[in-house]
Each structure stands twice: as C-alpha cells, then as structure tokens.
MIVEX-725782 format. One record per atom (N, C-alpha, C): y, z, x; atom name; residue in one letter; residue number from 1. Coordinates in pm, whole numbers, m for minus. Each point is the difference from the previous one (the first is absolute). Layout:
      v      w      u  a r   k
      Y      Z      X CA A NUM
...
***
This chain:
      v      w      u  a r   k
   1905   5621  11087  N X   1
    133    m58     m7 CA X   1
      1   m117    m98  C X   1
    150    m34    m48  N X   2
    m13   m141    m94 CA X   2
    103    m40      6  C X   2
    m47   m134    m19  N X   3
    153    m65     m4 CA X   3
     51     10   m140  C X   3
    194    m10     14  N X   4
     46    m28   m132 CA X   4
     62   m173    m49  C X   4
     35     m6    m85  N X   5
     27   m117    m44 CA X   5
    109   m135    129  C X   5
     69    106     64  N X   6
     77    m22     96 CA X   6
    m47    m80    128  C X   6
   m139     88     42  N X   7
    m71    m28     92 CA X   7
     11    141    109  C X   7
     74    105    m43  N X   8
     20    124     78 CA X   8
   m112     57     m4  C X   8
    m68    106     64  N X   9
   m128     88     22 CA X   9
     33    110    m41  C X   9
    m68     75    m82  N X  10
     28    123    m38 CA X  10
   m129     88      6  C X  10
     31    117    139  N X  11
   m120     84     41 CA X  11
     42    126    m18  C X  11
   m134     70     14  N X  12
      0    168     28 CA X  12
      5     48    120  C X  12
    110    102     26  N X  13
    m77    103    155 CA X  13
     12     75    m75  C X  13
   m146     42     59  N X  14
    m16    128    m49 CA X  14
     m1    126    114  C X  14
     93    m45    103  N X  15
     22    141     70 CA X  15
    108     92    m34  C X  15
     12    120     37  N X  16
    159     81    m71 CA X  16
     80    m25     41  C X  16
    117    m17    m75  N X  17
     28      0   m193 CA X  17
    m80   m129    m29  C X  17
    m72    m40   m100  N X  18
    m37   m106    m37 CA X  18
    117   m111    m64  C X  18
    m56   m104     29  N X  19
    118    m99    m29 CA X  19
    m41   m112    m19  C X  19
     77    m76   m128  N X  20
    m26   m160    m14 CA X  20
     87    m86     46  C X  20
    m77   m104     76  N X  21
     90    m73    100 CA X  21
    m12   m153    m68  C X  21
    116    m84     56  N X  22
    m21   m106    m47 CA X  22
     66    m91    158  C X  22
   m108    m91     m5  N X  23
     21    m88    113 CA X  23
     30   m144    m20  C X  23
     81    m31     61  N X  24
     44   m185      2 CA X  24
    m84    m42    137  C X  24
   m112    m98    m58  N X  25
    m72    m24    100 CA X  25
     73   m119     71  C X  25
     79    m48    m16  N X  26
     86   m113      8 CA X  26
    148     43    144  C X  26
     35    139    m19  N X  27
    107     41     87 CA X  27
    m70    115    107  C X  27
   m108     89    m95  N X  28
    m55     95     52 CA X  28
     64    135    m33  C X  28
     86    m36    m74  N X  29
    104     98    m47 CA X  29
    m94    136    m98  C X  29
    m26    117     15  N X  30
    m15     55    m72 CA X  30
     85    151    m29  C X  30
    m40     35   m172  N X  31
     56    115    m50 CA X  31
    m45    107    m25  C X  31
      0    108     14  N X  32
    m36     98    m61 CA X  32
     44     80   m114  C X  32
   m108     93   m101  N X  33
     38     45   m111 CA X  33
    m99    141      5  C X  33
    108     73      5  N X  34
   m112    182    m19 CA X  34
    m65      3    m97  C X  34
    m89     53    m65  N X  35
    m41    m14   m113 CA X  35
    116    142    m72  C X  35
    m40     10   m147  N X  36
     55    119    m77 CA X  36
    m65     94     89  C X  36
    m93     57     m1  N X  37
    m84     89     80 CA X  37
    m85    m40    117  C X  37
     49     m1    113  N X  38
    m24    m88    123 CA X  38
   m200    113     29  C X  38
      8     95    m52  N X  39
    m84     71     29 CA X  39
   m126     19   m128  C X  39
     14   m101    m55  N X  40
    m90     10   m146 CA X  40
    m77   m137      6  C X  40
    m15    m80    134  N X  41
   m129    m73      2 CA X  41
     36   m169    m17  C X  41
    m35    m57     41  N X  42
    m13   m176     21 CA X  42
   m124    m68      8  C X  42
    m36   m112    m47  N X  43
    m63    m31     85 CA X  43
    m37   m169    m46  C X  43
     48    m43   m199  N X  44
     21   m132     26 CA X  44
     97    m37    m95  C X  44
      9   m171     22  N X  45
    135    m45    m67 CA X  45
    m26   m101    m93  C X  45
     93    m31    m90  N X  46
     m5   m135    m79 CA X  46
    118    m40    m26  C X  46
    m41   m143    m90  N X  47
    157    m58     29 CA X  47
    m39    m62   m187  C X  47
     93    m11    m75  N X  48
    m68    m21   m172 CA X  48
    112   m121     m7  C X  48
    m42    m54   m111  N X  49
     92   m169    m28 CA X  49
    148     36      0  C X  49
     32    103    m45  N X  50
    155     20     20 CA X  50
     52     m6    111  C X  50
    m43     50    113  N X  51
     25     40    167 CA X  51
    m21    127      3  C X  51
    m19     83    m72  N X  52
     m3    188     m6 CA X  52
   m113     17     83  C X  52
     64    114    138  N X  53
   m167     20     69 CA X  53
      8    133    m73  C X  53
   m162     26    m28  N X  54
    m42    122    m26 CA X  54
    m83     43     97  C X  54
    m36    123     16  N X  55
    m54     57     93 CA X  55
    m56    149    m49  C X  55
   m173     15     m9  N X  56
     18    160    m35 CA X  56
    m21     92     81  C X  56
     32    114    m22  N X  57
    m38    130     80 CA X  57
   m107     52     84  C X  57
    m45     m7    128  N X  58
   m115     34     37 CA X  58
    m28    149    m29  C X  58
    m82     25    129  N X  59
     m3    144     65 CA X  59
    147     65     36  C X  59
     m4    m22    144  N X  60
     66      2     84 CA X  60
      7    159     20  C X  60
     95    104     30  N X  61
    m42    109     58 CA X  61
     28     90   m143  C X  61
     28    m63   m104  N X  62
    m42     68   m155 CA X  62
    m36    m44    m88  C X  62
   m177     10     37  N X  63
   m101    m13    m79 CA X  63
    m28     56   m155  C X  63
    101     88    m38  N X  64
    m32     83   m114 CA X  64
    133    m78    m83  C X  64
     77    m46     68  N X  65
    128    m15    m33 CA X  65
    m20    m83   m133  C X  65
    137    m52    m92  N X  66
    m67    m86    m91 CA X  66
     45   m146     84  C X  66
    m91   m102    m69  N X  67
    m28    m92     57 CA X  67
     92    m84   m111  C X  67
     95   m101     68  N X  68
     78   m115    m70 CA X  68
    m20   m157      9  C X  68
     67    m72    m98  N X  69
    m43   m117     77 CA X  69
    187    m27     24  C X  69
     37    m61     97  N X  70
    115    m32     12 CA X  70
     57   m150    m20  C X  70
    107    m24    m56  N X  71
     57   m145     m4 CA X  71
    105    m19     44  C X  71
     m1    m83    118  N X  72
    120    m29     93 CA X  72
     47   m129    m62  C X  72
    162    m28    m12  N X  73
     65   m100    m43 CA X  73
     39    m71    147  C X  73
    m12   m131     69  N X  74
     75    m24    100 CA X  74
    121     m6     11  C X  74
     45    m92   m162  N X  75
    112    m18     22 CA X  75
     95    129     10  C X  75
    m34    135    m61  N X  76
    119     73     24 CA X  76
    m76     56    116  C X  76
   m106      2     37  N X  77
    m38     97    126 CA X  77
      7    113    m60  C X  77
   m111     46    m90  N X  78
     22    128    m18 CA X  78
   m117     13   m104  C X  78
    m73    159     15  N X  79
   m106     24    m98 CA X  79
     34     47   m145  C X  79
    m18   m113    m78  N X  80
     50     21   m102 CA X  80
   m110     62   m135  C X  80
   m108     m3     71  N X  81
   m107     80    m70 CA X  81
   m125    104     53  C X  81
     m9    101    m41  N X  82
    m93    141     34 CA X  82
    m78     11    m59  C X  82
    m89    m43    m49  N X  83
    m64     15   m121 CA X  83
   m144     98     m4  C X  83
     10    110      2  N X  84
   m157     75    m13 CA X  84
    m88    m60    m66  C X  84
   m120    m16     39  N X  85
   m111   m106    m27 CA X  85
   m106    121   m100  C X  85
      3    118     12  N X  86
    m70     65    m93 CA X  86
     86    108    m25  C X  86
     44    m47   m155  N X  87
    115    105    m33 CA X  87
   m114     83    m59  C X  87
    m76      1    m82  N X  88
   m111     91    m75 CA X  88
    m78     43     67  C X  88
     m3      5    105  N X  89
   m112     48    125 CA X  89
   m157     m8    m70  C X  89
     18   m176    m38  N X  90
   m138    m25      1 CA X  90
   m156    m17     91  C X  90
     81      4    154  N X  91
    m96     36     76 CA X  91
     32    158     55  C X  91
   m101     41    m45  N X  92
    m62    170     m2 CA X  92
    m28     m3    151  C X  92
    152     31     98  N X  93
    m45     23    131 CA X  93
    139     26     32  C X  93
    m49     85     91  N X  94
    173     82     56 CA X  94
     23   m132    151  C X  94
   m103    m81     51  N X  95
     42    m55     75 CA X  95
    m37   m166    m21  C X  95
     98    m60    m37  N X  96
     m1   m142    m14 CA X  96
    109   m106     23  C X  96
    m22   m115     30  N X  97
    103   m140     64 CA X  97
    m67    m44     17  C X  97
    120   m142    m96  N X  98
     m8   m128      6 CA X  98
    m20   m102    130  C X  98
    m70   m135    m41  N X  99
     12   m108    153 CA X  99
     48   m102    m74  C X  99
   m130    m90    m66  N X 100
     28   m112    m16 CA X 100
     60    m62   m156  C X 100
     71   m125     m6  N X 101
     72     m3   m105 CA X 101
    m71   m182    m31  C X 101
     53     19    m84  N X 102
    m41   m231   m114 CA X 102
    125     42   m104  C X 102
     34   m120    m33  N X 103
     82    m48    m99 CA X 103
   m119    m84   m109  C X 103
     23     32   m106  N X 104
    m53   m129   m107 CA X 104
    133    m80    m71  C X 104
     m8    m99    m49  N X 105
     43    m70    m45 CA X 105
    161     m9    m75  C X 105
    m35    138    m59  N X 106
    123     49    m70 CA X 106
     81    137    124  C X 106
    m32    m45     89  N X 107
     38    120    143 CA X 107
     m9    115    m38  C X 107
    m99     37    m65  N X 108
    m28    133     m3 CA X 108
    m11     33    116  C X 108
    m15    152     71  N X 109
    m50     32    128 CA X 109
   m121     76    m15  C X 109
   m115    m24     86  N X 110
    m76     88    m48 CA X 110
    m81     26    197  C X 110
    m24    156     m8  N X 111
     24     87     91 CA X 111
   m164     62     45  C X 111
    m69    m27     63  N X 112
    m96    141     56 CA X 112
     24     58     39  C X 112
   m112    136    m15  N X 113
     27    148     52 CA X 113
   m135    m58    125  C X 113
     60     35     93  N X 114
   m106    m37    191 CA X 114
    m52    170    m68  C X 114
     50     77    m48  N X 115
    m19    138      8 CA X 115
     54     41   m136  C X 115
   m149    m13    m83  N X 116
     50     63   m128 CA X 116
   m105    m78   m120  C X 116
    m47   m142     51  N X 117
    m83    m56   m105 CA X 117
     47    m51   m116  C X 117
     82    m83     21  N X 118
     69     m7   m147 CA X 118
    106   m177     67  C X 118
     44    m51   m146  N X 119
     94    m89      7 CA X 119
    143     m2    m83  C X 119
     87     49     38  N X 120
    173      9    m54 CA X 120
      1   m162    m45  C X 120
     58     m5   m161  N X 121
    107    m89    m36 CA X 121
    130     36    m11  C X 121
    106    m69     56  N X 122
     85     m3    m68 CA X 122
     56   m142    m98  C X 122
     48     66   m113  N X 123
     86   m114    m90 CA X 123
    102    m33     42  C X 123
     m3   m120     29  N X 124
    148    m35     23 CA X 124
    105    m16   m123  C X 124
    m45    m58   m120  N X 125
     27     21   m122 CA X 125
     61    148    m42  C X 125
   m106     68    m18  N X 126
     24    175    m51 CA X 126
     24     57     86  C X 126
     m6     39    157  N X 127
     52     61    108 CA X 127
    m75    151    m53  C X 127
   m106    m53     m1  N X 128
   m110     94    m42 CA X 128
   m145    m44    124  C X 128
    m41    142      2  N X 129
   m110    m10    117 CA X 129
   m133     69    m70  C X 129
    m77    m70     36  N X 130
   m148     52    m91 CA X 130
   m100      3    203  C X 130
   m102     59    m66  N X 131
   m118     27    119 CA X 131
   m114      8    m66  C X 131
    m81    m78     77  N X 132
   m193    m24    m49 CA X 132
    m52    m14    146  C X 132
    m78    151     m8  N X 133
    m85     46     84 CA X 133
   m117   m126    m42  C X 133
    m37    m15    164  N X 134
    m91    m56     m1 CA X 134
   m152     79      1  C X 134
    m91    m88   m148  N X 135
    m91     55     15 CA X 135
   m106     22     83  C X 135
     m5     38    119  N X 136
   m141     74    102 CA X 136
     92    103     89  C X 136
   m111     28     37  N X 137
     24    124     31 CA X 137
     53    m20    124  C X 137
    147     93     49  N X 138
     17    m25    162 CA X 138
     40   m130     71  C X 138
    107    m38   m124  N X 139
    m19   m193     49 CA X 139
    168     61     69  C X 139
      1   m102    131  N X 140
     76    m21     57 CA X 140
     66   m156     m9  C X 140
    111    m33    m43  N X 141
     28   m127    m39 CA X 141
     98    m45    116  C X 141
   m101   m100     31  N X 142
     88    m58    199 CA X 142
     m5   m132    m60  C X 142
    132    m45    m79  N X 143
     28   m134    m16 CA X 143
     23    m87    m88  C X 143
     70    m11    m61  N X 144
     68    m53   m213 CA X 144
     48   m116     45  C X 144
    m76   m113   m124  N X 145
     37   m118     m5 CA X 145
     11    m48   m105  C X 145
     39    m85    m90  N X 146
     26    m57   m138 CA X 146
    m47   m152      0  C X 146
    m75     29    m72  N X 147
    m71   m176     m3 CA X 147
     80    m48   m121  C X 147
    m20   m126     26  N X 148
     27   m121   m111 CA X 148
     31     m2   m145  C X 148
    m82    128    m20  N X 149
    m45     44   m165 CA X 149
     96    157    m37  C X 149
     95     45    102  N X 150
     50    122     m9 CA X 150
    m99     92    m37  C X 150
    m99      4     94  N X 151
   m130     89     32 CA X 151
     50     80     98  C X 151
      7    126     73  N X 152
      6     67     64 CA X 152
    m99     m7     98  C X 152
    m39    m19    169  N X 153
   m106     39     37 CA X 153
     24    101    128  C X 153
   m118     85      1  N X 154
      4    107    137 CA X 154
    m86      1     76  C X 154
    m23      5    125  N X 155
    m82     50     69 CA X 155
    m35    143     m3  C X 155
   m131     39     m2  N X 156
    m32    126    m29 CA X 156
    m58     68    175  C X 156
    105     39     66  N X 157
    m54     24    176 CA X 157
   m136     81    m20  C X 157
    m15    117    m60  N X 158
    m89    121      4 CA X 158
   m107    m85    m17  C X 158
    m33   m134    m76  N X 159
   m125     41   m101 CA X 159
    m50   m157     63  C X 159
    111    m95     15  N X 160
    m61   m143     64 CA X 160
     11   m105   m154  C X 160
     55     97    m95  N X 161
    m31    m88   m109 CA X 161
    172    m78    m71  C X 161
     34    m96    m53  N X 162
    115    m51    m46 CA X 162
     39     38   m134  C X 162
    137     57    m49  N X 163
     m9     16   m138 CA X 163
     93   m110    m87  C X 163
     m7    m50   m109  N X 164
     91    m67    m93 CA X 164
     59    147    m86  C X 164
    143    m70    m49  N X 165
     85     45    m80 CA X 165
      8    m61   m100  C X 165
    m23    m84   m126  N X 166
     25    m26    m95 CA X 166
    138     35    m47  C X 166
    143    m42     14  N X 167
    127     26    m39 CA X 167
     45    m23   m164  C X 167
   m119    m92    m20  N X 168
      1    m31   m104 CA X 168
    m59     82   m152  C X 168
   m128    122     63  N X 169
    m34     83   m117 CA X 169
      4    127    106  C X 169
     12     14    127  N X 170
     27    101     76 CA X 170
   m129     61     23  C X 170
   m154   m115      2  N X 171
   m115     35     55 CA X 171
    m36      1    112  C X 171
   m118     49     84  N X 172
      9    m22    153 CA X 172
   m167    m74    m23  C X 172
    m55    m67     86  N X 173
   m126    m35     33 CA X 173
      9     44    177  C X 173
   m116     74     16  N X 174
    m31    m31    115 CA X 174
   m140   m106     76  C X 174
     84    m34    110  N X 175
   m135    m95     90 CA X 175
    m47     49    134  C X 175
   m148     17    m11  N X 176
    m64     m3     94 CA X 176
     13    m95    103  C X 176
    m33    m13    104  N X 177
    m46   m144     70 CA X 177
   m137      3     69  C X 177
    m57    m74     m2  N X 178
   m159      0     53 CA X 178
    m37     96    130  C X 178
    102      5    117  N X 179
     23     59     72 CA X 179
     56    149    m46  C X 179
    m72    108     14  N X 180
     32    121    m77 CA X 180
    m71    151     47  C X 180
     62     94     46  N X 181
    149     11     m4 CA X 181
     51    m21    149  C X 181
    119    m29     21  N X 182
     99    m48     71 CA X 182
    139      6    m14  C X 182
    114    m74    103  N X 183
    102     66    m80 CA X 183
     69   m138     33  C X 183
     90      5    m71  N X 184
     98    m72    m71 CA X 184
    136    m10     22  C X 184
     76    m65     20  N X 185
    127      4     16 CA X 185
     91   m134    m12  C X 185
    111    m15    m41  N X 186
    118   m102    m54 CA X 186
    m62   m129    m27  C X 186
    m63      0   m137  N X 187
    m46   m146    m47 CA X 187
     95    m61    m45  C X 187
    m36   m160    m68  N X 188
    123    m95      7 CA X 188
    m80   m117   m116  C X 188
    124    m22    m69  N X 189
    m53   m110    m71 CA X 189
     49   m120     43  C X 189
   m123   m101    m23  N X 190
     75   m152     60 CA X 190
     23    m68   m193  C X 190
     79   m157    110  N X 191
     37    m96   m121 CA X 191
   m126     m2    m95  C X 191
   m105     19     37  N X 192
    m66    m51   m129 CA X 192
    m58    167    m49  C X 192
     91    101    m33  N X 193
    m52    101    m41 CA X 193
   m122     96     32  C X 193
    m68    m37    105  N X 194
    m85     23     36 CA X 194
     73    152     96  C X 194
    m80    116     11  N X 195
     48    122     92 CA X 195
   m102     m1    102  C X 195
     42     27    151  N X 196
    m44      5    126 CA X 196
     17    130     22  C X 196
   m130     78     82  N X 197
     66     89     89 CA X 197
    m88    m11    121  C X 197
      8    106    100  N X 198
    m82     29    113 CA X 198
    m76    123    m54  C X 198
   m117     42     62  N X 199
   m112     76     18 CA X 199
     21     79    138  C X 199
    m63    132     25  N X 200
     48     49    136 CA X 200
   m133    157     13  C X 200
     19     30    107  N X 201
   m117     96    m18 CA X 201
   m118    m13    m75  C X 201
    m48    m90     39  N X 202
   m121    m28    m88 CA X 202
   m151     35     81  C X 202
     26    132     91  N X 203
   m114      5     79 CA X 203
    m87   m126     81  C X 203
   m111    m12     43  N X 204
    m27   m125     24 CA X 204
     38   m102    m68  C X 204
    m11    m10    m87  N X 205
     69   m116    m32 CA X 205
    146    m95     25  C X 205
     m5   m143    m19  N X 206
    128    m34     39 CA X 206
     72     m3    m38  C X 206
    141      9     14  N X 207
     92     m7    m72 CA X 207
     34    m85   m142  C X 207
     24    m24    m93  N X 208
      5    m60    m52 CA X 208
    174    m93    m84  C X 208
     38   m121     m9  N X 209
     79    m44    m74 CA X 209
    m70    m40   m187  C X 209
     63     35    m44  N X 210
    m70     16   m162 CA X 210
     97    m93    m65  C X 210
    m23   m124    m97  N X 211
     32     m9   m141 CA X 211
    m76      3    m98  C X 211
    143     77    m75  N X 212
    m86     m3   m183 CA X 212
     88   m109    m44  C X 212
    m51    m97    m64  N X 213
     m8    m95   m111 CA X 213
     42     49   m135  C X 213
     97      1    m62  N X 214
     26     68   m111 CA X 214
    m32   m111    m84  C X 214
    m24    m79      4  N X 215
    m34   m134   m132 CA X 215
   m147     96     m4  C X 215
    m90     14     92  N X 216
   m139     40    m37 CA X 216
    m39    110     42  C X 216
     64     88     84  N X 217
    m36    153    m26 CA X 217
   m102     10    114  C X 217
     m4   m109     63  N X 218
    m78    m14    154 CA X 218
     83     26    160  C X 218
    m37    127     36  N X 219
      7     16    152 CA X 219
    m20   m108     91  C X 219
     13    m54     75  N X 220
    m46    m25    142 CA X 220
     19     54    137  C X 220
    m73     26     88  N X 221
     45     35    135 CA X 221
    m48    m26     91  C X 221
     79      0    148  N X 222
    m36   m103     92 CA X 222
     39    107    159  C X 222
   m117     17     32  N X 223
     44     82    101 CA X 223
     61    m48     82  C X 223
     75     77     91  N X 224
    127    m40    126 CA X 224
    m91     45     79  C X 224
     37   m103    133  N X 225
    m60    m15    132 CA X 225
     36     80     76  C X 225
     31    148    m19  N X 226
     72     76     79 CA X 226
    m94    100     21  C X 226
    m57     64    127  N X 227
    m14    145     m9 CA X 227
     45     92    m94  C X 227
     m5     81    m57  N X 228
    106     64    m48 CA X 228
     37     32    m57  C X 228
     57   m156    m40  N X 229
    128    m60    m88 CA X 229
     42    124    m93  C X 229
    115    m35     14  N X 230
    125    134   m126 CA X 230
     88    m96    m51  C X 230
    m34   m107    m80  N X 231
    131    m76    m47 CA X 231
    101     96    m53  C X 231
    123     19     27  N X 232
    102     79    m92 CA X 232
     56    m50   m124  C X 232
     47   m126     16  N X 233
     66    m80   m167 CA X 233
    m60   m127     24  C X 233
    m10   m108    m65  N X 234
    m21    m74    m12 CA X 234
    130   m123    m99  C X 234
     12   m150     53  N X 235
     49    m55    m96 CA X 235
     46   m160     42  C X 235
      6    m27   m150  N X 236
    m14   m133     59 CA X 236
    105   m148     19  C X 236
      9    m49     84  N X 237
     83    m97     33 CA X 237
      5   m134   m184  C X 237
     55   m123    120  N X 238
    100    m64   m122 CA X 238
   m148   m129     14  C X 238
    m88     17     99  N X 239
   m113    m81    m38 CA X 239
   m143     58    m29  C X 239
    m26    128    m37  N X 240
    m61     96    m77 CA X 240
   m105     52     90  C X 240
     50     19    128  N X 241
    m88     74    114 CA X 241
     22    155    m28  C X 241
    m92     62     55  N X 242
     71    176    m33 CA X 242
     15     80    182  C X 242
     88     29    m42  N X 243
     38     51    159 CA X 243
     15    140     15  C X 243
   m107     73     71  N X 244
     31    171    m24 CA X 244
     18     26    185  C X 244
     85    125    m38  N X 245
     19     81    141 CA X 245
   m142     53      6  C X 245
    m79     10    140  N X 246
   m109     89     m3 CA X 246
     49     99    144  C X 246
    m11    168    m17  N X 247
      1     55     53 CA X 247
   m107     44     95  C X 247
   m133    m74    m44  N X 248
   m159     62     68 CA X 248
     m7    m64    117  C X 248
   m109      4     34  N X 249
    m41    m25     91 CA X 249
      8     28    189  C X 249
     23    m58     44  N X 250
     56     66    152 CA X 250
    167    m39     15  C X 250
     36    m89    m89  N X 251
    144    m22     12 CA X 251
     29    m34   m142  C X 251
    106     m1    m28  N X 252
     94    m19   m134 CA X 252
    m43   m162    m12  C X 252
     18    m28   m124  N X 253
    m30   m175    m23 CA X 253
    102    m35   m133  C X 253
     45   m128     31  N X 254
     13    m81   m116 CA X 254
    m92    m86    m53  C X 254
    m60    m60    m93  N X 255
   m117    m91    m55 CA X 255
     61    m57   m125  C X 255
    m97   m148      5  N X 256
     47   m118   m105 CA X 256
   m143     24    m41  C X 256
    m29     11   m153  N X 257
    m73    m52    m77 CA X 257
     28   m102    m78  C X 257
   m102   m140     49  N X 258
     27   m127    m76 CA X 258
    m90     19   m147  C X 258
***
C-alpha cells in the first residue's frame, strides 16, 4: 500500500474482481475501483510525483493473458491507461506477469516480469515501451527500486543474487552476496545510496540482512537473530535504522536494525 500526496492509502485486493481501493485513514472512509480486467491479476501499487497510481498486471486466473501496466487518474477516477508491457513479445514465453514497479527521476516507469525475467520501460516522453531481459538464467525479479543515480535495482528471488539497471547506457551488472545461493526479495535504497536487502533460505545458515556500499563495491552482512529468519522487504526509517517484516521463524516478526 502507499500513501498519496493527500495522505489517502492506496491498496490492492486481490480477491475477485480485483480492485484498487483508496482509504482515508482519517474518516475510515473507503472506495472501490474494478480493475479494466478484474480477472487479469493484481498484486502491487505506486503512486509517481504527479498523483497517477500505476499498477501492473499480475497472474491472476490469466496467466497467458497479456500483461499491462495500468494508470489510474484520481482525480477523474478512472483508468486512463492500459498499456501492454511487451508489445514485441520480447520475453519468449506464452506465460508471463508483471509485480513490481520504481519511478526514476524523469518518471519513467519501469516494470518486472515475477514471471518472465526481464525489466519493462516505459517512456513517459515517447509513450514508447522497450524490455531487457535480465541476464541469468531463470531470474525471477521480486522487487524494483531506483536509487539516487536513476539506476534501476532488482532482487533476483531464484538465484539470491541483486541486479543493477544502468538507465543510463541500458547495462545490467549483477551481484553476488557472500551468502550464496539464497533468495532474495524487495530490497531498498537508503539516504545515503547505499541498497539493503534480506537473505532467506540459506540452509544452516542464518539469515542474513546485507549492504552493498556503492561508493566501494563492498557487501556487508549481519546475521538476524532469528531461527529461520525470512525477512520479506526491508527499509529504512527517517533516523537510518532498517526495518524488515520477517515471516520465519515460529511466529511472524517485525525487527529494527540499528
């Protein structure tokens, strides 16, 4: 969920018909909105400097279907954009959808395939959509964020490893993390550019919270005190603690890393 400029909440259900809702946490008042195709998948949201939520296409019960990213206007209440995310059917698969979305700088939108290996731009400029498969093999991308530098970054679930986007020459680097392989999911950049994620399935081993240092190209990681531990996202407050949901262990957890 996110807030908009207003202070309203704007979430997903994703039960049938799917629908974007928007809540006044203030009255309790909430709305509902069907999607175009209530049956072509949900599952997250954003909110870009204009107020436009976008939202792209999951699964949902048509997996083959094509996959869009959508742009809801509040003020008229209404979806004022559909946009197929692979018009050239650059990912070579009869079954693929979108999850997660980042804005860079100039609000471009840019899109993973959870199912498909790859990252959608769209131009906001040219209203033109390009796609760059990510290079390894079988990458599942659980999580897009835009750092500081209008860098693209992903979590790579399958492999445990993080990828960059270069927006700027449209290169990818990928990163290992010392902890390897494992899996990965919704990293986050803080104020000082630096990207966080969690570690998870790491066999005996413990869970791990990871930063890379982009001034020096240095990892760190610090295992969590959890049985378990499954951090899901991670991110960080306004005095630079990182706070992830953890699903492991014998019960669900919230945790502060100072």
């Amino acid at each position: 969920m996110r807030f908009d400029q207003d202070g309203n909440v704007w979430l997903t259900d994703r039960g049938y018909p799917h629908r974007l809702v928007r809540l006044d946490p203030r009255t309790g008042e909430q709305k509902a909105y069907e999607l175009p195709d209530p049956k072509n998948g949900i599952h997250e949201v954003n909110i870009d400097r204009t107020g436009m939520i976008w939202l792209p296409e999951h699964s949902g019960v048509q997996p083959s279907n094509v996959k869009r990213l959508l742009g809801f206007n509040p003020k008229t209440e209404k979806f004022e954009q559909m946009i197929p995310m692979d018009p050239d059917n650059v990912v070579r698969s009869p079954i693929k959808w979108l999850q997660s979305l980042a804005f860079d700088s100039k609000d471009n939108v840019y899109v993973g395939w959870i199912m498909g290996g790859a990252l959608s731009k769209y131009d906001r400029a040219t209203k033109k959509v390009s796609v760059f498969p990510v290079p390894t093999h079988n990458a599942i991308v659980y999580g897009v964020v835009a750092d500081r530098n209008d860098n693209i970054w992903m979590a790579l679930w399958d492999s445990g490893n993080i990828a960059k986007f270069d927006t700027h020459n449209n290169e990818w680097t990928i990163f290992a993390p010392p902890t390897y392989p494992g899996q990965v999911r919704r990293l986050n950049v803080d104020a000082r550019n630096n990207i966080w994620f969690g570690i998870y399935s790491a066999g005996k081993r413990h869970g791990k919270l990871v930063k890379l240092d982009q001034t020096t190209g240095r990892m760190t990681e610090y295992a969590i005190p959890r049985q378990n531990a499954s951090p899901y996202d991670v991110s960080e407050d306004p005095d630079g603690n990182i706070w992830s949901a953890d699903v492991g262990g014998s019960a669900a957890a919230l945790w502060k890393f100072n």
